[in-house]
N, C-alpha and C positions, 0 to 999 in steps of 0.2 A: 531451426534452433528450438531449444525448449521452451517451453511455457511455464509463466510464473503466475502464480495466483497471491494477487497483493489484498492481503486480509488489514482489514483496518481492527483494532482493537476495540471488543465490547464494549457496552456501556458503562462508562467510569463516574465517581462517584463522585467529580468534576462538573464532568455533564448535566446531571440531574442536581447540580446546585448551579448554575449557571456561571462557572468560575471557567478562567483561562488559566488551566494548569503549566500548560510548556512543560519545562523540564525539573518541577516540582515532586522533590522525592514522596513517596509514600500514597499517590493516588493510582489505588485501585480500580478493580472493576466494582460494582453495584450488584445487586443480585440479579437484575435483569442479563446483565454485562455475563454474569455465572452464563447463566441459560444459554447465553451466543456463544459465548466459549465452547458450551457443551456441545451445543445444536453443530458448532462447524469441525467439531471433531466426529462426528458420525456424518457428517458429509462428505469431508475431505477422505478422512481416514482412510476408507476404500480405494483411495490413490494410493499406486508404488509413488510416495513422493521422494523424491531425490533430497531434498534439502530442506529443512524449517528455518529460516532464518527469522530472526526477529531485533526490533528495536529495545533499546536497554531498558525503557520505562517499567515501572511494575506493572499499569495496564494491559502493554504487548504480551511482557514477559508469561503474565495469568492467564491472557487470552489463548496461547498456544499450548499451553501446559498439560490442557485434558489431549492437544492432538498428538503430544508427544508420547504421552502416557498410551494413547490408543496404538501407536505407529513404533513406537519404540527407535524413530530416527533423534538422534541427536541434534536439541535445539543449539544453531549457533550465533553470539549478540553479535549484531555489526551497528554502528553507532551513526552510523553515517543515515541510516533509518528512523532514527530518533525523530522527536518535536520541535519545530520548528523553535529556536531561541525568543520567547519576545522578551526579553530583557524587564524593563520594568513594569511592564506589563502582567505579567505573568501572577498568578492570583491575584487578579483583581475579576470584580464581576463584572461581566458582557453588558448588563444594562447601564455601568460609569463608563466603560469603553467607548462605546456608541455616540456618547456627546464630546470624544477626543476628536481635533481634526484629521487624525492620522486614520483613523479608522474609513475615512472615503476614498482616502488612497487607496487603504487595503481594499476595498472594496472594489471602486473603479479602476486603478491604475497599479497593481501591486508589484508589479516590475520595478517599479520607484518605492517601494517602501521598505523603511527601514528600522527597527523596533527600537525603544530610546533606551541606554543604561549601558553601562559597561558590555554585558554579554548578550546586547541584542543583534538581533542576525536579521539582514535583509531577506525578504521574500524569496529574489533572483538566488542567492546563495542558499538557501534552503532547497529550491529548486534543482540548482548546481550538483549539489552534492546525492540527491536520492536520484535524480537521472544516471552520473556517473556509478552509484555502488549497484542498483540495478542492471547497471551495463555489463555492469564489472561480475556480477556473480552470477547473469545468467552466462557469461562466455565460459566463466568457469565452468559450470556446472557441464555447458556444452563439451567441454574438453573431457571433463571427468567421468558423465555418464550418457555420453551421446545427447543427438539433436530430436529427439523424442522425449528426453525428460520434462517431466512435471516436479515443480517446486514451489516453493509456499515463503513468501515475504510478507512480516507483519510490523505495519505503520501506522501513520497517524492519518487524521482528515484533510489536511493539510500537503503534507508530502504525496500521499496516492496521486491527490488531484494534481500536482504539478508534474506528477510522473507520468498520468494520464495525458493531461494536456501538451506536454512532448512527443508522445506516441500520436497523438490527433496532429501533430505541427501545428496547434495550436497556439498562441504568443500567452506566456505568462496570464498578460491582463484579461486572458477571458476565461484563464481558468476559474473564477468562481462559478462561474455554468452548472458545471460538475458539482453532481451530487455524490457523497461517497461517506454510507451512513455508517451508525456503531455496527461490527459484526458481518460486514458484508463483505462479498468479494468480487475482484475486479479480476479480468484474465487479459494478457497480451502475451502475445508471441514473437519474439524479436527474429527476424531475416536478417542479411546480408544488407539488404539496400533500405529496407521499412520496417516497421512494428504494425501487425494487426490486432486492433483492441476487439477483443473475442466477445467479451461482458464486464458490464459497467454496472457496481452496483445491487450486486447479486445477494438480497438477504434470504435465500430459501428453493433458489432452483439447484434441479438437476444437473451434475456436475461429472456423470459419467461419460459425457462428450471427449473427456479432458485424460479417459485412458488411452495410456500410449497404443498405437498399434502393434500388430503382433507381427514384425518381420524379422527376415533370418537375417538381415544385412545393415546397417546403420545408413539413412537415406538421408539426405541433407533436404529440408524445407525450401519447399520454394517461394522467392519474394515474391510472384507473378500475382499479383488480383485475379479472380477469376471473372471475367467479362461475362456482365448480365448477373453477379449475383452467386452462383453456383445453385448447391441443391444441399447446402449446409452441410454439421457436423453427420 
């Protein structure tokens, strides 16, 4: 099956005030956030990428701009990619969050947590939804341009990590583990029976592992693990 490369969005101008944006219109990238933009479009670029999808935020939407401008594929928003809801949360700064009690849920137990306000979204349902459109749009893609495609999903820190920690069958509550910085990227490959997490994390490797190979015949991936490790990309 193809491989998707889940780009979390540059440095936002969020981040560097220490505020919990969510789904806060008009937060951009920063100028650091520019440079990661830039820097993952001369990384990526060089992929036949099959698809750019991105989350609607202005953050994503900036982030992927210079790869579309490089690559000339058509970026497409899928919403279901978006930030996590925190309802009344959401602009306030991370050092008044910290002394809420909900915030050790998040922390410890986030399978249980639930963000307070008309339009807050539990953890598990933010989860819910970026597993299923991930699901959903590498099958597409599989159908569209075979099981060798490379494509490109842009999220938030929050959604990668619960996408990631589905591919590890890892249980919600321990996805804060996961690290998953501005500007980086994460690779997994979905099979028939598994998902292999390729790279976790990625702010500045090598990424030409991730050209498709050159066959005459469209070959289906196989789920098998390679006993002892193999001898890599």
């Amino acid at each position: 099956m193809p491989t998707v490369l889940l780009v979390r969005h540059g440095r936002s101008t969020a981040n560097t005030s220490g505020v919990l944006a969510g789904w806060t219109p008009g937060v951009g990238l920063d100028d650091r956030g520019r440079e990661q933009a830039e820097a993952l479009a001369l990384r990526l670029g060089e992929l036949p990428l099959a698809a750019i999808v991105s989350s609607p935020l202005q953050r994503c939407q900036e982030t992927v701009a210079p790869l579309v401008a490089k690559t000339g594929r058509k970026r497409v928003t899928e919403k279901r990619f978006g930030e996590c809801r925190y309802g009344d949360w959401t602009g306030r700064k991370l050092s008044e969050l910290v002394k809420e009690p909900l915030w050790r849920v998040v922390q410890a137990h986030p399978s249980a947590a639930v963000f307070p306000g008309a339009d807050g979204e539990s953890m598990a349902a933010m989860a819910a939804r970026g597993v299923a459109a991930i699901r959903h749009w590498d099958a597409r893609i599989a159908a569209e341009h075979g099981p060798n495609s490379v494509w490109v999903a842009c999220s938030h820190g929050d959604v990668i990590k619960a996408i990631v920690a589905d591919a590890l069958a890892m249980h919600l509550d321990n996805f804060q583990r996961i690290v998953v910085d501005p500007g980086s990227v994460t690779a997994i490959s979905y099979t028939e029976t598994r998902p292999f997490v390729l790279r976790v994390n990625d702010v500045g490797g090598d990424v030409s592992a991730y050209q498709p190979p050159k066959v005459k015949r469209r070959r289906r991936r196989s789920s098998d693990a390679v006993v002892g490790g193999g001898a890599g990309a």
